[in-house]
Biopython code that builds the backbone (N, CA, C, O; Angstrom):
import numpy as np
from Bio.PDB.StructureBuilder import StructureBuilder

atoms = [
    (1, "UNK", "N", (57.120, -43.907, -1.020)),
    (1, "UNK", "CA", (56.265, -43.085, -0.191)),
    (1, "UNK", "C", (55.154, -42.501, -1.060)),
    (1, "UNK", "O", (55.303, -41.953, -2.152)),
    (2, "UNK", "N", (54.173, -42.679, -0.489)),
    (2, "UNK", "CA", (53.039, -42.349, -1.546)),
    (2, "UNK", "C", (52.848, -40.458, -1.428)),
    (2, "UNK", "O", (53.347, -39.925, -0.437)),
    (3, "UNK", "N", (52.326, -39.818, -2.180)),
    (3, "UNK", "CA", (52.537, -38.410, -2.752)),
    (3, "UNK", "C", (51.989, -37.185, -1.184)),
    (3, "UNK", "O", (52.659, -36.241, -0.768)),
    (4, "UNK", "N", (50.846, -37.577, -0.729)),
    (4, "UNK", "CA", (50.586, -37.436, 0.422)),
    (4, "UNK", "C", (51.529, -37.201, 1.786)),
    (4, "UNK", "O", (51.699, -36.190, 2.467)),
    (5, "UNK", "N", (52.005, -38.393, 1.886)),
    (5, "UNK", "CA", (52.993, -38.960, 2.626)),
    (5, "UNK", "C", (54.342, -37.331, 2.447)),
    (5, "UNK", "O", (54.815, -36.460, 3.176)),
    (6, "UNK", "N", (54.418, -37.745, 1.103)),
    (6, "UNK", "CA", (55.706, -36.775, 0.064)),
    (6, "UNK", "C", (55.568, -35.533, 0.725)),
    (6, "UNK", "O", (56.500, -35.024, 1.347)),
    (7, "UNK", "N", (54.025, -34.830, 0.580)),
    (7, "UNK", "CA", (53.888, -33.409, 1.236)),
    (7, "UNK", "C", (53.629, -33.605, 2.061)),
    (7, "UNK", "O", (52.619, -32.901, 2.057)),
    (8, "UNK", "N", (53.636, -34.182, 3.312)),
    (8, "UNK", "CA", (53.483, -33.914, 4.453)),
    (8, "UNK", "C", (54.653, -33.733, 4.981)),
    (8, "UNK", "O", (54.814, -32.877, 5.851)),
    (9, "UNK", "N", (56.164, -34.911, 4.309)),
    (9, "UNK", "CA", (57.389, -34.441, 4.605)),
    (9, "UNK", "C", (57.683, -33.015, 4.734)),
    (9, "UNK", "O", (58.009, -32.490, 5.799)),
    (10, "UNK", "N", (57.538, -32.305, 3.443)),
    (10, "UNK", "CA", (57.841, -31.641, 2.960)),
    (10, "UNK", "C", (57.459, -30.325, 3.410)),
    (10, "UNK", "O", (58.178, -29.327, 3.364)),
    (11, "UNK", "N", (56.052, -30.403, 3.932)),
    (11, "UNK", "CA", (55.829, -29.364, 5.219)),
    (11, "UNK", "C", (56.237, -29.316, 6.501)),
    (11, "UNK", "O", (55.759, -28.441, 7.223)),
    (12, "UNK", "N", (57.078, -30.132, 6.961)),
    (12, "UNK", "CA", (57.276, -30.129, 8.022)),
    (12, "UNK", "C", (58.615, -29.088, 8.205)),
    (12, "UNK", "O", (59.060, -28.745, 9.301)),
    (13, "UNK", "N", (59.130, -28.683, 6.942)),
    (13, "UNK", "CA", (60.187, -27.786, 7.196)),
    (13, "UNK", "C", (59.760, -26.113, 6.823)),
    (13, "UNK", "O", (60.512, -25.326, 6.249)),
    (14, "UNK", "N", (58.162, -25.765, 7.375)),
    (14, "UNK", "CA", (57.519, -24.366, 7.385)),
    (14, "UNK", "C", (56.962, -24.577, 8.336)),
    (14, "UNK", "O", (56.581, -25.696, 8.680)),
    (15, "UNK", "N", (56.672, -22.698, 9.459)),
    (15, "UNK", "CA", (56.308, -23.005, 10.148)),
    (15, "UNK", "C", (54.987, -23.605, 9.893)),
    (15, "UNK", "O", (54.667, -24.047, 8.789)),
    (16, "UNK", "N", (54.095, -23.615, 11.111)),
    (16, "UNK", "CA", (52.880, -24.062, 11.048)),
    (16, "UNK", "C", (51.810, -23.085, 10.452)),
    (16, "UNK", "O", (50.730, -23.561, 10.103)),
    (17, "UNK", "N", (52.088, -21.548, 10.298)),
    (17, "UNK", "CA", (51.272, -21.004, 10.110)),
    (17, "UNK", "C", (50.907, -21.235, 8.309)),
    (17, "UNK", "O", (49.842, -21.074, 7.712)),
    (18, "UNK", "N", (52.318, -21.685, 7.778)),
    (18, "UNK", "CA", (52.252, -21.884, 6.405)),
    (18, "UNK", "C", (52.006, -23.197, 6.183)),
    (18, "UNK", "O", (51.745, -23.506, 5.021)),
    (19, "UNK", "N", (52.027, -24.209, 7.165)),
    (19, "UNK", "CA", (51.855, -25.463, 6.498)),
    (19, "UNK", "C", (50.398, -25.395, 6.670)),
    (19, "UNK", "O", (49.878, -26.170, 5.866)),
    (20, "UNK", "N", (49.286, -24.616, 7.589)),
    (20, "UNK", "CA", (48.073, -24.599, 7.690)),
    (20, "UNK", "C", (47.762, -24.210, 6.119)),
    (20, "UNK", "O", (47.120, -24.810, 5.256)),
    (21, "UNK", "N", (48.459, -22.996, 6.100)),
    (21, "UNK", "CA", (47.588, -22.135, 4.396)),
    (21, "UNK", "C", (47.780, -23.513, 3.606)),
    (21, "UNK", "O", (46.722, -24.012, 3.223)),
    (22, "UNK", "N", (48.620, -24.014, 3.385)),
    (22, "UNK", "CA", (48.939, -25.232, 2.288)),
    (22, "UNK", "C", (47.629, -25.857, 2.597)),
    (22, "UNK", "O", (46.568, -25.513, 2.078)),
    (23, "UNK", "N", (47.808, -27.012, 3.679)),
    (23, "UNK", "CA", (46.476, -27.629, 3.820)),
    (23, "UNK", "C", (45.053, -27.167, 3.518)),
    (23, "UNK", "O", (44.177, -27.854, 2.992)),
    (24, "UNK", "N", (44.964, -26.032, 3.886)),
    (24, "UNK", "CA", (43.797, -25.612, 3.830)),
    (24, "UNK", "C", (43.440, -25.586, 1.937)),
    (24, "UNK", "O", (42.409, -25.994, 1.401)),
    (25, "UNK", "N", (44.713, -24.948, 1.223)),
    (25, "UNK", "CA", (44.782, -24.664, -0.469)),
    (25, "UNK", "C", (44.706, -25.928, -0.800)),
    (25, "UNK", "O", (44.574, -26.125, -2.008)),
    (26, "UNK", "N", (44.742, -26.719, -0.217)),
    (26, "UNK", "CA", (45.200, -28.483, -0.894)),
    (26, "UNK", "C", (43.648, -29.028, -0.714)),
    (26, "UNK", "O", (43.316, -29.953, -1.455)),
    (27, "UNK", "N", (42.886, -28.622, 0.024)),
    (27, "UNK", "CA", (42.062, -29.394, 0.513)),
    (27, "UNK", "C", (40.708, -28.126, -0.052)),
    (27, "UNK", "O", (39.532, -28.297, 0.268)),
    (28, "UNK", "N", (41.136, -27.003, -0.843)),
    (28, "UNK", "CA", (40.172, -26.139, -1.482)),
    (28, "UNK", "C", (39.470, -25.363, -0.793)),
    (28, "UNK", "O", (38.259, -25.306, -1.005)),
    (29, "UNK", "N", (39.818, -24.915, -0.225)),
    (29, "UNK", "CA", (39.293, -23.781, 1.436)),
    (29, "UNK", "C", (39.538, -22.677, 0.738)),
    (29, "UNK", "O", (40.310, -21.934, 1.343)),
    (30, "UNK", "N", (38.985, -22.035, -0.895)),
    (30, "UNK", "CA", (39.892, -20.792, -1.089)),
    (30, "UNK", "C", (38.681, -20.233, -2.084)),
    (30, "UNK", "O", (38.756, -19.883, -3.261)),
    (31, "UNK", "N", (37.716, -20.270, -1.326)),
    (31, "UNK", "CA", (36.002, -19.296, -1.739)),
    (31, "UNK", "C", (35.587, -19.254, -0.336)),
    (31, "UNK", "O", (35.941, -19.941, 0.623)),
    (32, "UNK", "N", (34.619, -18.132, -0.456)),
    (32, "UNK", "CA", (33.299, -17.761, 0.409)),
    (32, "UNK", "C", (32.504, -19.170, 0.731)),
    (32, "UNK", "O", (32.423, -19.589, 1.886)),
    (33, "UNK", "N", (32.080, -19.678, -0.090)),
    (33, "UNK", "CA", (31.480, -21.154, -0.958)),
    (33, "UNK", "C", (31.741, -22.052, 0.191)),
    (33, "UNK", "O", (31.090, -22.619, 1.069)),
    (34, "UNK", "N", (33.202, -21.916, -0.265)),
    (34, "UNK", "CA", (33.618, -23.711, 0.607)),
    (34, "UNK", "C", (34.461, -23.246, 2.319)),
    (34, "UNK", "O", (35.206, -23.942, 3.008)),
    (35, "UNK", "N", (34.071, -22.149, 2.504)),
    (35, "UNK", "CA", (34.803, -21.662, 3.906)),
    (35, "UNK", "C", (34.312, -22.806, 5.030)),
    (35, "UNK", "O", (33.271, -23.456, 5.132)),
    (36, "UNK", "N", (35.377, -22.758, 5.722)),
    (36, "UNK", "CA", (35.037, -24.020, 6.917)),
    (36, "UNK", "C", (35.482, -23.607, 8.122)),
    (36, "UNK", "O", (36.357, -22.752, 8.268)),
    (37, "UNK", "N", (34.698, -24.401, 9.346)),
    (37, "UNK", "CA", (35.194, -23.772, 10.766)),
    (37, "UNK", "C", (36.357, -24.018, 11.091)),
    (37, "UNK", "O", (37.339, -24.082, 10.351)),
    (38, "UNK", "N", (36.287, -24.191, 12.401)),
    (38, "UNK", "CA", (37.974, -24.807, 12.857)),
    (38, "UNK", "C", (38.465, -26.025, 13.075)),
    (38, "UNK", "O", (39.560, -26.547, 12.867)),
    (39, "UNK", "N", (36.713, -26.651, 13.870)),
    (39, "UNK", "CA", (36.485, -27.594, 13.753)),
    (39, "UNK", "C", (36.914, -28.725, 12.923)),
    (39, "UNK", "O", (37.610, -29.704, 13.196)),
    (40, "UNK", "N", (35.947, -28.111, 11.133)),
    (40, "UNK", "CA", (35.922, -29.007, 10.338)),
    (40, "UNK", "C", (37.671, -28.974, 9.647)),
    (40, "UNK", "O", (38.151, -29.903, 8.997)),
    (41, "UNK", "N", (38.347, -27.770, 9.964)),
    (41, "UNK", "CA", (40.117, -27.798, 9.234)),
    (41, "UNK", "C", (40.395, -28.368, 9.981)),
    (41, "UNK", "O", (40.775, -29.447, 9.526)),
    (42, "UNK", "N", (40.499, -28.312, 11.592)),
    (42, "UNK", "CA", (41.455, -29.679, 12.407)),
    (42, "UNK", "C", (41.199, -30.737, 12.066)),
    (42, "UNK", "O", (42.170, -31.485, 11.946)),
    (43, "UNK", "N", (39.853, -31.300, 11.756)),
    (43, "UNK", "CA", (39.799, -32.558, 11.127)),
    (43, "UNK", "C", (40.515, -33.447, 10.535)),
    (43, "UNK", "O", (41.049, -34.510, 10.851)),
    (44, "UNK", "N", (40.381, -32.517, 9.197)),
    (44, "UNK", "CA", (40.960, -32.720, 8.062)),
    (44, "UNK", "C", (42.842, -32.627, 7.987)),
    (44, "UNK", "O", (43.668, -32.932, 7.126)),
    (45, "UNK", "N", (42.902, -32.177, 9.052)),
    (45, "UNK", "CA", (44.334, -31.674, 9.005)),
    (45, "UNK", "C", (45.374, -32.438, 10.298)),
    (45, "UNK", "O", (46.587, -32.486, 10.502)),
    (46, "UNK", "N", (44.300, -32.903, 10.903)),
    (46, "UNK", "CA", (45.063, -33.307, 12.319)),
    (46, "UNK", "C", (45.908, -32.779, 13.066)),
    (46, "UNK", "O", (47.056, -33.137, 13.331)),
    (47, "UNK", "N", (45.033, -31.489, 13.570)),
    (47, "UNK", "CA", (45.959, -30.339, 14.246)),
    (47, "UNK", "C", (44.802, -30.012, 15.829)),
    (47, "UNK", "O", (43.625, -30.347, 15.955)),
    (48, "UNK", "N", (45.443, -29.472, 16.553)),
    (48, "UNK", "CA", (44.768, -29.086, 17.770)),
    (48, "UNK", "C", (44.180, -28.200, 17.275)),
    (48, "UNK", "O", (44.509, -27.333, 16.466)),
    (49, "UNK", "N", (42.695, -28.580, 18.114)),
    (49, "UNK", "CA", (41.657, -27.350, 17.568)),
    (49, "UNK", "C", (41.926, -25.982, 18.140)),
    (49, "UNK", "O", (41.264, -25.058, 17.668)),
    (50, "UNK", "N", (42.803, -25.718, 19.088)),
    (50, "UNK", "CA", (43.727, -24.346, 20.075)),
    (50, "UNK", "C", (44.102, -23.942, 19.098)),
    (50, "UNK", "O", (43.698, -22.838, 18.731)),
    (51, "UNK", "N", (45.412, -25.000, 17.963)),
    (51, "UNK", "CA", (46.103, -23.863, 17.574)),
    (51, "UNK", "C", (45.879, -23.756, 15.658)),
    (51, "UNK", "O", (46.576, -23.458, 14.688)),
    (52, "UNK", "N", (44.755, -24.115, 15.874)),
    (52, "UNK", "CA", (44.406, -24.034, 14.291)),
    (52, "UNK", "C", (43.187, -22.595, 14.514)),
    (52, "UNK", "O", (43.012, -21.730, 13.655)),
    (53, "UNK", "N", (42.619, -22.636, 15.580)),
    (53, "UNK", "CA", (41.742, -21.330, 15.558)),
    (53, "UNK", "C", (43.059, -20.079, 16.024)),
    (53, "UNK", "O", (42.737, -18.933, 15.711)),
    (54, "UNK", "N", (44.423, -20.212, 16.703)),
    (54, "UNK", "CA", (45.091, -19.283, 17.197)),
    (54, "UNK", "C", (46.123, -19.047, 15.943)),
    (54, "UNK", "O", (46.634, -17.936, 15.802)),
    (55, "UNK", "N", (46.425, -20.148, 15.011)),
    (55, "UNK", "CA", (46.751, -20.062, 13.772)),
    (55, "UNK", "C", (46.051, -19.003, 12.562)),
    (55, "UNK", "O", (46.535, -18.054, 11.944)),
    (56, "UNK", "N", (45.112, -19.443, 12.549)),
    (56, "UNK", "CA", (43.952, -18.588, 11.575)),
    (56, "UNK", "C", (43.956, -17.353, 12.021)),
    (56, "UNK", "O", (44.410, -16.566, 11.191)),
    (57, "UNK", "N", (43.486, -16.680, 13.433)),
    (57, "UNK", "CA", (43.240, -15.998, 13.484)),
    (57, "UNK", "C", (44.378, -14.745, 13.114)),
    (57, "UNK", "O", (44.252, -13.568, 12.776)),
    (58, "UNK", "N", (45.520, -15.628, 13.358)),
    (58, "UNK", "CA", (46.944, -14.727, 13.168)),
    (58, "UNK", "C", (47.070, -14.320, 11.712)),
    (58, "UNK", "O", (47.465, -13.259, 11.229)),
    (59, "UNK", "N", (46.540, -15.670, 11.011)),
    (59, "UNK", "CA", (47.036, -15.526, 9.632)),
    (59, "UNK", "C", (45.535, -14.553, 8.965)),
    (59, "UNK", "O", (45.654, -13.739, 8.049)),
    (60, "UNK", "N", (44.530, -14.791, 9.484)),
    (60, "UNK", "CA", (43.455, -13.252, 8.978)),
    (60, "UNK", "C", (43.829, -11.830, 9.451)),
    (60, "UNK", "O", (43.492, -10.845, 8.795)),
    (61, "UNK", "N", (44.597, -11.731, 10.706)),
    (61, "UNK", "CA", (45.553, -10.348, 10.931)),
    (61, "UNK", "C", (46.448, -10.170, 9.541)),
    (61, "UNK", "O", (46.466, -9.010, 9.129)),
    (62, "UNK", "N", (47.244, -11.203, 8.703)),
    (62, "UNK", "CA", (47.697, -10.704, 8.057)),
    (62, "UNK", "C", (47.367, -10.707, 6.543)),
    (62, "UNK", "O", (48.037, -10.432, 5.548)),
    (63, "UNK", "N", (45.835, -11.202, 6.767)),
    (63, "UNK", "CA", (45.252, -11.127, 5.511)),
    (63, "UNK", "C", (45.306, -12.082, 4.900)),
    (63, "UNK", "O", (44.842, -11.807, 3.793)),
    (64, "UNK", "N", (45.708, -13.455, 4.950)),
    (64, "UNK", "CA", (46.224, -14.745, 4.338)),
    (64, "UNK", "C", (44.562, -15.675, 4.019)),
    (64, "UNK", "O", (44.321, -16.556, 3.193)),
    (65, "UNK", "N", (43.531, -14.928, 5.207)),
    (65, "UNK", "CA", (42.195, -15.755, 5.687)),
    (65, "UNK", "C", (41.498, -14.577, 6.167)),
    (65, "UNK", "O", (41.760, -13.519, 6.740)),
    (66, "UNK", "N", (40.545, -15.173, 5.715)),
    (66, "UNK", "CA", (39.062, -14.482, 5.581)),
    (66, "UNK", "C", (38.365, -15.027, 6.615)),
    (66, "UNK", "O", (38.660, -16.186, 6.905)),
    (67, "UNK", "N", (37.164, -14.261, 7.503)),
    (67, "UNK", "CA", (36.590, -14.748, 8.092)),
    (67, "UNK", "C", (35.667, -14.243, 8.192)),
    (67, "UNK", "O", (35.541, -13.032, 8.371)),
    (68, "UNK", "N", (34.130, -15.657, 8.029)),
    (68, "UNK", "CA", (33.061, -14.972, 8.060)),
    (68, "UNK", "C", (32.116, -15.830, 9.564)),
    (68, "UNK", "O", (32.250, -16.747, 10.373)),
    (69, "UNK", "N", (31.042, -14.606, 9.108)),
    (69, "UNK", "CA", (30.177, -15.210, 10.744)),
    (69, "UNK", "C", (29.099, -15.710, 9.888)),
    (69, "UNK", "O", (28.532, -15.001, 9.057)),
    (70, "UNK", "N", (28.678, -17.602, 10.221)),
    (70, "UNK", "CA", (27.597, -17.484, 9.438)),
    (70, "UNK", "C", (26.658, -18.370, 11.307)),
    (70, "UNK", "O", (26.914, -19.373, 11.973)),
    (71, "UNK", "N", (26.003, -17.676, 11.374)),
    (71, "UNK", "CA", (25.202, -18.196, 12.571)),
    (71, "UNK", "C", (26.548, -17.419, 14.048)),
    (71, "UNK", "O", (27.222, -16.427, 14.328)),
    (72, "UNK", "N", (26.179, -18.771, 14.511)),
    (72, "UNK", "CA", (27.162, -18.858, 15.899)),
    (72, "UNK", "C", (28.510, -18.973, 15.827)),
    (72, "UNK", "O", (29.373, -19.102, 16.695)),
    (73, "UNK", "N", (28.558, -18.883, 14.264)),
    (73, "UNK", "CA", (30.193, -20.079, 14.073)),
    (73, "UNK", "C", (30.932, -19.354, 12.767)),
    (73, "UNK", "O", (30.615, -18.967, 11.642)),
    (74, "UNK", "N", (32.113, -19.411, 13.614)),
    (74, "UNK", "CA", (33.152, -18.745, 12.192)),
    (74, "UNK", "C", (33.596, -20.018, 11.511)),
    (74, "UNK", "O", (33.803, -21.187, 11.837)),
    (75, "UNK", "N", (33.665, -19.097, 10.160)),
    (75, "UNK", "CA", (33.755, -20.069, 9.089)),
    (75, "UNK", "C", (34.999, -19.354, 8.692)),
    (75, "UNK", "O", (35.051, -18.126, 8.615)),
    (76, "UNK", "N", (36.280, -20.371, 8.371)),
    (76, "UNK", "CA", (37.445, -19.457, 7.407)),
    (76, "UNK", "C", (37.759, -19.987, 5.923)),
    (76, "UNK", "O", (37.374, -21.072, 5.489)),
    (77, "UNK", "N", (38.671, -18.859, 5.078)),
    (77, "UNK", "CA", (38.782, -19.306, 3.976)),
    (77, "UNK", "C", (40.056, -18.585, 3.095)),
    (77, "UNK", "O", (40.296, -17.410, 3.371)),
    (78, "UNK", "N", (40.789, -19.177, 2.162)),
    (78, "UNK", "CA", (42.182, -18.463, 2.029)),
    (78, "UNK", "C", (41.558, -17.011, 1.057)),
    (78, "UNK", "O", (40.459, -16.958, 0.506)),
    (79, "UNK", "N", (42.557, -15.993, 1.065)),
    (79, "UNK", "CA", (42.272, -14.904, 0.448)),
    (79, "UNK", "C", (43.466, -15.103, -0.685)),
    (79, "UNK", "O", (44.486, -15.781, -0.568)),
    (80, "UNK", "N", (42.998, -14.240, -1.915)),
    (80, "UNK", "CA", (44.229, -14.591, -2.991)),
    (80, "UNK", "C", (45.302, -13.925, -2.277)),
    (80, "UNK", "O", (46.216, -13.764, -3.086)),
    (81, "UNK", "N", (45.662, -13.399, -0.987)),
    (81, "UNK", "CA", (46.537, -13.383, -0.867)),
    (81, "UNK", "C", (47.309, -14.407, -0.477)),
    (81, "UNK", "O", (48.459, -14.653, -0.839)),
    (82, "UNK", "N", (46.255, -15.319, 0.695)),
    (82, "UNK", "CA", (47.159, -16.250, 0.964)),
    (82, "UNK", "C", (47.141, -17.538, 0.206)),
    (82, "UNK", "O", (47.475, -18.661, 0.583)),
    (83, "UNK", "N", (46.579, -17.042, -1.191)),
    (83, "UNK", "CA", (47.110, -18.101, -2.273)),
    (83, "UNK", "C", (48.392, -18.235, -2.681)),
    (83, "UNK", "O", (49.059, -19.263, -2.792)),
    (84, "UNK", "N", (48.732, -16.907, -2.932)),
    (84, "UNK", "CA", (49.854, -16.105, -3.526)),
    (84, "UNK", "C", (50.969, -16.640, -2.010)),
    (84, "UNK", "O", (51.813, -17.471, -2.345)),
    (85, "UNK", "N", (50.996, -16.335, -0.865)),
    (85, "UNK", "CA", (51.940, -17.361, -0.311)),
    (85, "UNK", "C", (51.698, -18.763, -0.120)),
    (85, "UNK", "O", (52.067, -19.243, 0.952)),
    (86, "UNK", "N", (51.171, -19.471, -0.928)),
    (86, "UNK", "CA", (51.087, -20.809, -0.513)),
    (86, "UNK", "C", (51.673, -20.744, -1.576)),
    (86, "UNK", "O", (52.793, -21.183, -1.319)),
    (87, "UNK", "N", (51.626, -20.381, -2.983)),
    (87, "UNK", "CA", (51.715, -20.709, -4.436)),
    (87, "UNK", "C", (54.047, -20.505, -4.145)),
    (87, "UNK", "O", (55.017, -21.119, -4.590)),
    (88, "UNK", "N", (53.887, -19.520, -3.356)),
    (88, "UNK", "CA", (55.225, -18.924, -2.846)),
    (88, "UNK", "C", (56.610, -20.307, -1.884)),
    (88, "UNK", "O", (57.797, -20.384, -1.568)),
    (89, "UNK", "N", (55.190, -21.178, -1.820)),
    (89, "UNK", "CA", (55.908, -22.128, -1.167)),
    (89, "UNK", "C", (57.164, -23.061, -1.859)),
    (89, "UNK", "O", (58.239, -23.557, -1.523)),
    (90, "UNK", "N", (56.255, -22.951, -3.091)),
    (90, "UNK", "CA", (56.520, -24.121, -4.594)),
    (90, "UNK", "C", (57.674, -23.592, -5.012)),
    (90, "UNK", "O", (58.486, -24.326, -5.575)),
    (91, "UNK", "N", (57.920, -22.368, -4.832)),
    (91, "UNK", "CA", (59.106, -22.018, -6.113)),
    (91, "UNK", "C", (60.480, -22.092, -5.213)),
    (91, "UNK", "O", (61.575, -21.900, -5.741)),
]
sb = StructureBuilder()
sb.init_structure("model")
sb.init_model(0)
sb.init_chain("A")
sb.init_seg("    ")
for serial, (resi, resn, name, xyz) in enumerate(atoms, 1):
    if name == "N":
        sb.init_residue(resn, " ", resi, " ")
    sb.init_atom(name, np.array(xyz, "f"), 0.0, 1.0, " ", f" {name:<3s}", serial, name[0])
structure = sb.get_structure()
């Protein structure tokens, strides 16, 4: 099974709100810089665009994601906090 494959297993036993932070840390979503909509994370992630914006928004209630307004469109991005639980995943 190629390494990809490996973590995707391997998330499937957190909820979703943590397998989002992962993806998002895996894929470098964790500056102002590289913040992305919801849009562009379902993409990348192959998740319903419902529950990746109802995801986020839960996980910026608890501080995990940042959210900024740039125009019309929110952009999100991990906070070292929710580095610190993704990093929490590993051990």
């Amino acid at each position: 099974m190629s390494d990809l494959g490996s973590f995707s297993s391997n998330l499937r036993r957190f909820d979703e709100d943590v397998r989002l932070l992962c993806w998002m840390n895996n894929l470098g979503i964790t500056s102002v810089e590289k913040a992305e909509t919801v849009e562009e994370v379902m993409i990348k992630v192959e998740m319903d665009p419902v529950a990746v914006r109802s995801i986020a928004l839960k996980l910026r209630e608890h501080g995990y994601l940042e959210e900024l307004r740039v125009g019309d469109e929110s952009r999100f991005y991990i906070t070292p906090r929710g580095i610190l639980k993704v990093m929490a995943t590993y051990t």
